[in-house]
C-alpha positions as CSV (number, residue, x, y, z in Angstrom):
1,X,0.0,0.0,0.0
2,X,1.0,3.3,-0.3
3,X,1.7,6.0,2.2
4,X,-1.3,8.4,1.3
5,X,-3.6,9.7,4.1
6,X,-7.0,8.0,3.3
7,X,-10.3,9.8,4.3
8,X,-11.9,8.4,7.6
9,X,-15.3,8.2,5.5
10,X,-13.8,6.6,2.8
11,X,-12.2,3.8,5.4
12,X,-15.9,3.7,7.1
13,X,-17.0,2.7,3.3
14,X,-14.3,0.5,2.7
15,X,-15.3,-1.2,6.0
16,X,-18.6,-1.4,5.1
17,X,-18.4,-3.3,1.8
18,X,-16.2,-5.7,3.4
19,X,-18.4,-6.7,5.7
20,X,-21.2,-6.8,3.1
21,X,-19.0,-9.5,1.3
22,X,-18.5,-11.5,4.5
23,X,-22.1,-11.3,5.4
24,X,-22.6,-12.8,1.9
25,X,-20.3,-15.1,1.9
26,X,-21.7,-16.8,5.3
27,X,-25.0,-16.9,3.8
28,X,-23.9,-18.5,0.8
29,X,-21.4,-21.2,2.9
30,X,-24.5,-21.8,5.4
31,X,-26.6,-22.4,2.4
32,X,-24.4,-24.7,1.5
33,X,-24.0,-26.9,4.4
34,X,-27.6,-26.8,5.4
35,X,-28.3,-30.3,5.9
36,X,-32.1,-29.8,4.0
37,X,-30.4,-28.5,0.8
38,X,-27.7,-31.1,1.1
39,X,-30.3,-34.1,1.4
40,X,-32.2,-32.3,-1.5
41,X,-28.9,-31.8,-3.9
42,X,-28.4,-36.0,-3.1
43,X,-32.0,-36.8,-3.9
44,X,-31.5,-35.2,-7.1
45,X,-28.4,-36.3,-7.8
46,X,-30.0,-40.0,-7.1
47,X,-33.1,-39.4,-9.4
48,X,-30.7,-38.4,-12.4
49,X,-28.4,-41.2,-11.9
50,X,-31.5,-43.5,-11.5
51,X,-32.5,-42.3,-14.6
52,X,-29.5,-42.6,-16.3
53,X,-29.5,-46.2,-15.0
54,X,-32.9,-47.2,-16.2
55,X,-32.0,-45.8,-19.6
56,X,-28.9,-47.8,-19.9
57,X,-30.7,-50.8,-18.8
58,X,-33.6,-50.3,-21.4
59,X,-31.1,-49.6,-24.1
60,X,-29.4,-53.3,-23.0
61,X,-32.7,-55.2,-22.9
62,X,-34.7,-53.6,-25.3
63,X,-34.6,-55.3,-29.3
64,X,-33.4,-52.9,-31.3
65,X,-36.4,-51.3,-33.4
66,X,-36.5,-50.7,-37.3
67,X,-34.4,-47.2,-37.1
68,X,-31.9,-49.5,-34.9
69,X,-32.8,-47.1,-31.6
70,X,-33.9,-49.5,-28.5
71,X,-37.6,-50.7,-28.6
72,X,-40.4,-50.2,-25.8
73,X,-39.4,-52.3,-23.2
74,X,-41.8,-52.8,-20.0
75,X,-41.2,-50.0,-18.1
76,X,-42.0,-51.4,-14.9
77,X,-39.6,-54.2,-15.1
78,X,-37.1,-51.2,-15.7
79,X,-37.9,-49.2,-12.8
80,X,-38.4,-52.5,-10.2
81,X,-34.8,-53.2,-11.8
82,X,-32.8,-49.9,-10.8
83,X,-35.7,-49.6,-7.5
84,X,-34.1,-52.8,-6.1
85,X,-30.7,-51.7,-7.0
86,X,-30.9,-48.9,-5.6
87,X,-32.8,-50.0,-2.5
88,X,-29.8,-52.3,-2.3
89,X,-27.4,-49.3,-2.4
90,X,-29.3,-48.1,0.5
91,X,-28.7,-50.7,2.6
92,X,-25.4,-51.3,2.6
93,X,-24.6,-47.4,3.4
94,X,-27.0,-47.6,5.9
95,X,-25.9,-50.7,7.5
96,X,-21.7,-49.3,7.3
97,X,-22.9,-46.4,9.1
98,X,-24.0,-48.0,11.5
99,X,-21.6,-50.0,12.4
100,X,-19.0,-46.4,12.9
């Protein structure tokens, strides 16, 4: 820095947006951690990959149809398919948390 004499005000307003961008920063950090938005950001992160999972799975079962895309499969057999899978998945973190 250099040696210049800086107005008192200006030093009050320079105070004053720091603080501003701390306040904002908390907000944003408590946000974060806030164990509601962190179950909901792993419920949708389980959904996509579900998703993802069910249309691989379709894609590997399904015959291919006359464009050579996967046919209709039964989607239910899909979704018990990736349901117990992930049910499984589930489980076992349950069951190794419990046992810390």
């Amino acid at each position: 820095m250099a040696d210049r004499s800086r107005d008192p005000e200006a030093l009050e307003r320079e105070i004053e947006r720091a603080r501003a961008e701390l306040a904002r920063t908390i907000d944003v950090l408590a946000d974060r951690v806030n164990p509601r938005n962190v179950a909901q950001r792993g419920a949708d992160r389980l959904k996509e990959e579900a998703g993802q999972v069910a249309r691989t799975v379709q894609a590997m079962i399904a015959p291919p149809g006359e464009d050579g895309e996967p046919g209709e499969v039964d989607r239910r057999l899909v979704y018990g398919a990736v349901g117990v899978g992930v049910a499984l998945t589930v489980l076992v973190v349950w069951r190794r948390k419990r046992r810390r």
